[in-house]
C-alpha positions as CSV (number, residue, x, y, z in Angstrom):
1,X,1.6,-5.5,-32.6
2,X,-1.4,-3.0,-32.2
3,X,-1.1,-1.6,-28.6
4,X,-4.8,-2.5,-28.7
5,X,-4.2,-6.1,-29.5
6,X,-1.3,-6.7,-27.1
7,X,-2.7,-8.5,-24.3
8,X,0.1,-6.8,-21.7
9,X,-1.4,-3.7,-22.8
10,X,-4.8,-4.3,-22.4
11,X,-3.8,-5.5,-18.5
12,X,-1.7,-3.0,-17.6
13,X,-4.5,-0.5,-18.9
14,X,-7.3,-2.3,-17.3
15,X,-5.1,-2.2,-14.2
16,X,-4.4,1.2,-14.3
17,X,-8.2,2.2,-15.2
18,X,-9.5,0.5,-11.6
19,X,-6.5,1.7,-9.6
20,X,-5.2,-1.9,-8.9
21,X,-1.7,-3.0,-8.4
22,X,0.1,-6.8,-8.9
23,X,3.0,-8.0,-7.7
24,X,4.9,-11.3,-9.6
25,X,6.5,-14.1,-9.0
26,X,8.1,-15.9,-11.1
27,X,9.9,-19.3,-11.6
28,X,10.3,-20.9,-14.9
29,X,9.7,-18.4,-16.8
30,X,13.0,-16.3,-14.9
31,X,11.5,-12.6,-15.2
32,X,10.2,-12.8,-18.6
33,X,6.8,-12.2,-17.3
34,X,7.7,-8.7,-15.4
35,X,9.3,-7.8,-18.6
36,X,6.6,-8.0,-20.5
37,X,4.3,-5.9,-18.3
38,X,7.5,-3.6,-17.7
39,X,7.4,-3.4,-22.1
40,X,4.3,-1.4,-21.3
41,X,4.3,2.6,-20.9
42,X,2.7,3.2,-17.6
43,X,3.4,0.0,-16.2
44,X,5.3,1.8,-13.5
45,X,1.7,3.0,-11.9
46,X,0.5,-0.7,-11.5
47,X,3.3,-3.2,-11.2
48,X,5.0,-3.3,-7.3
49,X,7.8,-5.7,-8.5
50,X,8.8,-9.2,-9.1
51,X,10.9,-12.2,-7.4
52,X,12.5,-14.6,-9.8
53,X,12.6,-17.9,-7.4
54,X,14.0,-19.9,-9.5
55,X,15.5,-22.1,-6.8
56,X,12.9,-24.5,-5.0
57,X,14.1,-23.3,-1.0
58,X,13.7,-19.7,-2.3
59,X,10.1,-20.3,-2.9
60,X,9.9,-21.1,0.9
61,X,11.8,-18.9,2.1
62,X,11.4,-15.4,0.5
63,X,7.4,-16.5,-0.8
64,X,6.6,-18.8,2.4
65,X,5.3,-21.3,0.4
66,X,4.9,-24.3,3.0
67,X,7.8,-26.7,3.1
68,X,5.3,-29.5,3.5
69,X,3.9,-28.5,0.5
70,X,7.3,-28.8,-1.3
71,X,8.7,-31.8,0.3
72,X,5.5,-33.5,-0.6
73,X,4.6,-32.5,-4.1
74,X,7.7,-30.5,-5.0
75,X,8.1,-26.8,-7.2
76,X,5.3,-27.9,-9.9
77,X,2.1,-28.2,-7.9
78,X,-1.5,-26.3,-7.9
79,X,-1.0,-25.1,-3.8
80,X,2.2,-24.1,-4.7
81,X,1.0,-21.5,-7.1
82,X,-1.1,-20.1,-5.2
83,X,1.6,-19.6,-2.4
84,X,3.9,-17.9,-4.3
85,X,1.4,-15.5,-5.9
86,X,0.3,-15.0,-2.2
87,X,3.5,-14.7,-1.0
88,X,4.4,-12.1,-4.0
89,X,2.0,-9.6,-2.6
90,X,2.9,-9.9,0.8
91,X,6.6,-9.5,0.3
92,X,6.0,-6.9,-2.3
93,X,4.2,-4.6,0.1
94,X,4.3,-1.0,-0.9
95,X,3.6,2.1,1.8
96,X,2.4,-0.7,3.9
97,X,-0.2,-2.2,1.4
98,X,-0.1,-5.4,-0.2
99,X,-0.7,-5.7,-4.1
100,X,-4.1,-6.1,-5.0
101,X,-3.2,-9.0,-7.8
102,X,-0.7,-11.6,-7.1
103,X,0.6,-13.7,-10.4
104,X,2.7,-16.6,-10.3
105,X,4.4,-18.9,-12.3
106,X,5.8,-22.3,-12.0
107,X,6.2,-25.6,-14.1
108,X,8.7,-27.5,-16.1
109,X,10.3,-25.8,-19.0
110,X,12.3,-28.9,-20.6
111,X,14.1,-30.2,-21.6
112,X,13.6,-32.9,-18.7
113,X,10.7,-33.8,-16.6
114,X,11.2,-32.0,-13.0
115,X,9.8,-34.0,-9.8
116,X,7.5,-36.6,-11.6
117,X,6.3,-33.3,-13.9
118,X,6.7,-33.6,-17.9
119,X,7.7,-30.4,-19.9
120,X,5.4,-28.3,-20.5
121,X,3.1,-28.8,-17.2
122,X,3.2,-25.5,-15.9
123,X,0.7,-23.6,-13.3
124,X,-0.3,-20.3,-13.1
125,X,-1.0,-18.8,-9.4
126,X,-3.5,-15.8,-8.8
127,X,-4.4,-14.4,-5.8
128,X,-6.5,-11.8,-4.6
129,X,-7.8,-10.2,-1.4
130,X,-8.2,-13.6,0.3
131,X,-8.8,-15.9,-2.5
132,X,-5.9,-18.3,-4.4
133,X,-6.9,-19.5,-7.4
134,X,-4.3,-22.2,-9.8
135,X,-4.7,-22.8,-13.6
136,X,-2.6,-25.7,-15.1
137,X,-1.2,-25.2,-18.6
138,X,-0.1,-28.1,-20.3
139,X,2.0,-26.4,-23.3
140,X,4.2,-28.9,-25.8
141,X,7.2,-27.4,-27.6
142,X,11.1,-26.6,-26.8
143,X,11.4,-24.4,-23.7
144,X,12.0,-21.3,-25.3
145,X,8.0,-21.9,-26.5
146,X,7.2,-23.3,-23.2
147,X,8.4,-20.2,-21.2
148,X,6.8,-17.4,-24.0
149,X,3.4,-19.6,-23.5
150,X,3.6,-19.6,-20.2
151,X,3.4,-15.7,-20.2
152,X,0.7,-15.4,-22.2
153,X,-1.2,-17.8,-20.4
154,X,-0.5,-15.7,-17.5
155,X,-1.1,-12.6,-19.0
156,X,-4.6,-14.2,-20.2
157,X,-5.4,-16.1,-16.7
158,X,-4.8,-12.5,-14.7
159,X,-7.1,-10.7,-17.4
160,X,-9.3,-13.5,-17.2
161,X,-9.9,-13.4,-13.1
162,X,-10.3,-9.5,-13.5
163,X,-13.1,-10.0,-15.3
164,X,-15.0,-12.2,-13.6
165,X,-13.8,-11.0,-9.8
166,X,-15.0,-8.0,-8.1
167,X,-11.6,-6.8,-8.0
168,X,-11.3,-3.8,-5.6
């Protein structure tokens, strides 16, 4: 693909361009995300780090999602999104500064439904400054397609934000 047309690219560029930083947590898609933004030349100048939690207590835990929030609506909610892509840039402070752009992503990959969730639910967490913003995905296909999908759709929901946010 065209490093023009690759959409990790473009974000890593556009990140890189207005001296931004994003920081990624990651659950069902297990660290595919931060390697497609690590694919990227330069990525090293814009991307803190990631956390696979994979495992729901980890999302507590090491992102301080609430436990409420858990207990009640389990791993594949909106608020928890948001709390893990908040949590990412706190935990993946730099020199003492948070990441500009948190990314997160959570959801059932298949083949079973997960906590009342189908395959293929999925939501992607943004955060910025002190805004948390969710975007649900509902993807169909096996969960190799699910996963990739999910990437892209964060990929696309980060570039997205970016251009309608005054991110500074």
């Amino acid at each position: 693909m065209p490093r023009a047309a690759d959409p990790a690219a473009r974000l890593v560029a556009e990140l890189t361009a207005r001296h931004l930083t994003i920081a990624v947590a990651e659950s069902l898609t297990g660290g595919l995300l931060a390697a497609e933004l690590v694919r990227i030349p330069g990525a090293s100048a814009v991307l803190n780090g990631a956390v696979v939690a994979y495992n729901t207590e980890l999302k507590h835990t090491l992102l301080g999602v609430d436990s409420g929030v858990l207990n009640v609506h389990g791993p594949v909610h909106p608020d928890v999104a948001k709390q893990m892509a908040l949590g990412a840039r706190a935990l993946l402070t730099v020199g003492g500064v948070r990441a500009d752009v948190g990314v997160a992503t959570t959801g059932v990959a298949g083949p079973d439904s997960q906590g009342g969730q189908e395959p293929g639910t999925v939501f992607i967490g943004l955060s910025v400054g002190s805004e948390s913003w969710a975007v649900r995905l509902d993807l169909h296909g096996d969960r190799a397609m699910i996963r990739a999908q999910t990437v892209v759709g964060a990929i696309e929901a980060v570039k997205d934000l970016m251009s309608r946010e005054s991110v500074e």
